[in-house]
C-alpha positions as CSV (number, residue, x, y, z in Angstrom):
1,X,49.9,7.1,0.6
2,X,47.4,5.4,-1.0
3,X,45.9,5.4,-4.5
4,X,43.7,8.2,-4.7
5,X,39.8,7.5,-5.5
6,X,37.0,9.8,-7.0
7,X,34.1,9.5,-5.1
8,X,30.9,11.7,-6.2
9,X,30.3,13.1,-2.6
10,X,26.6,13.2,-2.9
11,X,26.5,9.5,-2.3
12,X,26.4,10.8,1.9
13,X,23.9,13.8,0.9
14,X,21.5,14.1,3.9
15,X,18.5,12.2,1.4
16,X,20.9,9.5,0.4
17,X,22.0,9.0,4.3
18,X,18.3,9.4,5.8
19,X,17.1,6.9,3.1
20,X,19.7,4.2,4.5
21,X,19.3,4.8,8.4
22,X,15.4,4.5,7.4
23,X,16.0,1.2,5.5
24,X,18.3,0.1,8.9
25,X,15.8,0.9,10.7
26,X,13.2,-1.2,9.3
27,X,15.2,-4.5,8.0
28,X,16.1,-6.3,11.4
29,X,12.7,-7.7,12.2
30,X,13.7,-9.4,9.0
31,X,17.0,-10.8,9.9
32,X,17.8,-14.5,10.9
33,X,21.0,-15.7,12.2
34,X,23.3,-16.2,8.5
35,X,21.3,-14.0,6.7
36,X,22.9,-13.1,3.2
37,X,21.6,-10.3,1.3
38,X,21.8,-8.8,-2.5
39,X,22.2,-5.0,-2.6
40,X,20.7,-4.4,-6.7
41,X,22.4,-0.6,-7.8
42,X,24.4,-0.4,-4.8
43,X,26.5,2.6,-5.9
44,X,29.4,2.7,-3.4
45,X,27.7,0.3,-1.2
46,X,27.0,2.7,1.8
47,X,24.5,0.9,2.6
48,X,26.0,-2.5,2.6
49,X,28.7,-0.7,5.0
50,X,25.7,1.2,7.0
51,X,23.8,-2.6,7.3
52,X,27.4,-4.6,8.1
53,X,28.1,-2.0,11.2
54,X,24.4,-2.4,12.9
55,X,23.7,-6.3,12.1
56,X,25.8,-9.0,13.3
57,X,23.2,-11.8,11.6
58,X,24.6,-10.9,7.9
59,X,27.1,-13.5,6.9
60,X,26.9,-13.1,3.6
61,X,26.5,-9.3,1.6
62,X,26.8,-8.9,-2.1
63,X,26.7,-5.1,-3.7
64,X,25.8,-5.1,-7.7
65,X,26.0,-2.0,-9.9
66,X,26.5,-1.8,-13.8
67,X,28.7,0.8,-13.2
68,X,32.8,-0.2,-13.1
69,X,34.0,2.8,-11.8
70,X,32.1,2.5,-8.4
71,X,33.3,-1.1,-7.6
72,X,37.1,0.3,-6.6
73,X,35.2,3.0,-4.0
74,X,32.9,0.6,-2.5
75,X,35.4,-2.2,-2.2
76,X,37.3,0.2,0.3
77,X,34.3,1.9,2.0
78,X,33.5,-1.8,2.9
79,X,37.0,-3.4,3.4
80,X,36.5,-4.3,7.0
81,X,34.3,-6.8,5.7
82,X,36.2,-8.5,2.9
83,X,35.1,-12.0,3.6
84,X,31.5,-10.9,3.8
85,X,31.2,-8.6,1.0
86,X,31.5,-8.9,-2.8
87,X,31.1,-6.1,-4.6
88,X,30.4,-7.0,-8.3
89,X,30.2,-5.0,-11.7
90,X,27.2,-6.4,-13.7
91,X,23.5,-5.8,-14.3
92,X,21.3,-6.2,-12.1
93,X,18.7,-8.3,-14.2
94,X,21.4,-10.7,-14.5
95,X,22.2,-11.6,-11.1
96,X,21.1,-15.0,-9.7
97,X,19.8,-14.6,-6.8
98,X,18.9,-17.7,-5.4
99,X,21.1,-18.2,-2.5
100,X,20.1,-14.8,-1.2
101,X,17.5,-14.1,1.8
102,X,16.6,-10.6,1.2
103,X,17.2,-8.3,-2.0
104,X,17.5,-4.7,-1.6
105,X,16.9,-2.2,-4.2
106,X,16.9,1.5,-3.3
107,X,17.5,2.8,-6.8
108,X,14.7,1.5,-9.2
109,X,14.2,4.9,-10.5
110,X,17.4,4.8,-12.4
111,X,16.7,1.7,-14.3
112,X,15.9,1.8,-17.3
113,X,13.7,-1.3,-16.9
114,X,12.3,-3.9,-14.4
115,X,13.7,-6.7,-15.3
116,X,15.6,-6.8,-12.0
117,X,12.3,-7.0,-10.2
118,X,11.3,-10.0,-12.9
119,X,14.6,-11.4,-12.1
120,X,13.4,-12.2,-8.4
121,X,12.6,-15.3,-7.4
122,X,9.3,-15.9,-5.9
123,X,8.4,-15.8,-2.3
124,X,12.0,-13.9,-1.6
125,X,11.7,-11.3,0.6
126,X,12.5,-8.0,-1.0
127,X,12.7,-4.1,0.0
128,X,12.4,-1.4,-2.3
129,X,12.8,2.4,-2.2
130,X,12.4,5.1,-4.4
131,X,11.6,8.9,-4.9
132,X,8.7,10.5,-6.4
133,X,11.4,12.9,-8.1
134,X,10.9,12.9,-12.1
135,X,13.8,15.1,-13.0
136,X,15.5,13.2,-15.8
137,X,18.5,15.6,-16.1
138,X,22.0,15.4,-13.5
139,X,22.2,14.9,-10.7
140,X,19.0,12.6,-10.6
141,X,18.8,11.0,-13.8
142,X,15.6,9.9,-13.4
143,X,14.4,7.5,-16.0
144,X,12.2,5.1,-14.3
145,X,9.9,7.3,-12.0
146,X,7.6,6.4,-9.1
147,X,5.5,9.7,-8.3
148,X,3.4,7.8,-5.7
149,X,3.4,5.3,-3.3
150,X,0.5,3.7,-4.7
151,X,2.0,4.0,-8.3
152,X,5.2,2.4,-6.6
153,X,3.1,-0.4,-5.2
154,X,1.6,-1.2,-8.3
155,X,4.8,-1.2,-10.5
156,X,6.5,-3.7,-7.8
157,X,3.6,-6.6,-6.9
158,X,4.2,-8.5,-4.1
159,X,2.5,-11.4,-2.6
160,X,2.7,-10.3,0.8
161,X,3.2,-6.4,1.9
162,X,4.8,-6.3,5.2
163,X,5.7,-3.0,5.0
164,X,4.7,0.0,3.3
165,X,5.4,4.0,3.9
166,X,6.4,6.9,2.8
167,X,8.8,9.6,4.4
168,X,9.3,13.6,3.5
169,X,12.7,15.1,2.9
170,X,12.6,18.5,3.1
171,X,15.1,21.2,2.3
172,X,15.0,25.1,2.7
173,X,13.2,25.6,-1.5
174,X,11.3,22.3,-1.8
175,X,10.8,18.3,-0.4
176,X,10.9,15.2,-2.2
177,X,9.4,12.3,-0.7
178,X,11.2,8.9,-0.7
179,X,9.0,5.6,-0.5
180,X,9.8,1.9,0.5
181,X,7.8,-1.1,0.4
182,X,9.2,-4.9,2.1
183,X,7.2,-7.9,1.4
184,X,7.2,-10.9,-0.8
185,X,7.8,-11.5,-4.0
């Protein structure tokens, strides 16, 4: 048996999942042969695993979160992949990210600020999601909101916007709406 791990379940919540298969979706125009990507707040890195079992092209695939405790969890969700993937504890406005082709961020709303985004290099290609959810209280902890996509565009400038939309998640009380943007920095 092996060491048992503590995994907050709603990481595969339908939202979370549809958000990902979305991203998928809409990355591989975007992918060259050796492509190596940065996954900023990648929780358990679902979506490194998600990106790693669609895209042969990725050679390279690093997940970064501030938070320790996830790092054991996604190191196993992606263990097939142990010579692509780093999964790394540390913030995300500290990463270099220089010898990365694309940099994925699908949880701006929980930072507390953008120097993650300042942290970009210019001219890299980026894609960013968010919610319009404002709720600052668990689960969300939202304390960095995006209530529009226009707000969202103006809070994350790009040079070039090769991608914009919005899509509607809706559940049997309410909906939230999830946004993503890909372009250059």
């Amino acid at each position: 048996m092996g060491t048992k791990l503590d995994i907050d379940i709603t990481s595969f919540s339908h939202g979370q999942i549809t958000s990902k298969i979305w991203l998928c979706d809409h990355i591989e125009p975007y992918l060259k042969p050796n492509t190596k990507i940065l996954i900023l707040g990648a929780w358990y890195n679902v979506l490194g695993f998600m990106l790693l079992t669609r895209y042969k092209q990725i050679t390279k695939l690093t997940g970064i979160d501030i938070n320790h405790e996830v790092k054991p969890i996604a190191d196993k969700i992606c263990d097939s992949w142990s010579s692509i993937v780093s999964n790394i504890t540390m913030d995300s406005a500290k990463v270099n990210m220089d010898d990365y082709d694309i940099i994925i961020n699908c949880s701006p709303e929980h930072m507390i600020t953008n120097d993650w985004f300042n942290n970009i290099p210019d001219n890299k290609l980026v894609i960013i999601q968010s919610s319009d959810m404002t709720i600052q209280e668990e689960p969300w902890l939202i304390c960095n909101p995006n209530t529009s996509l226009g707000e969202f565009l103006d809070k994350y400038k790009l040079q070039t916007v090769l991608f914009k939309d919005t899509i509607k998640l809706p559940y049997s009380t309410s909906f939230y709406q999830r946004f993503m943007i890909i372009g250059n920095k």
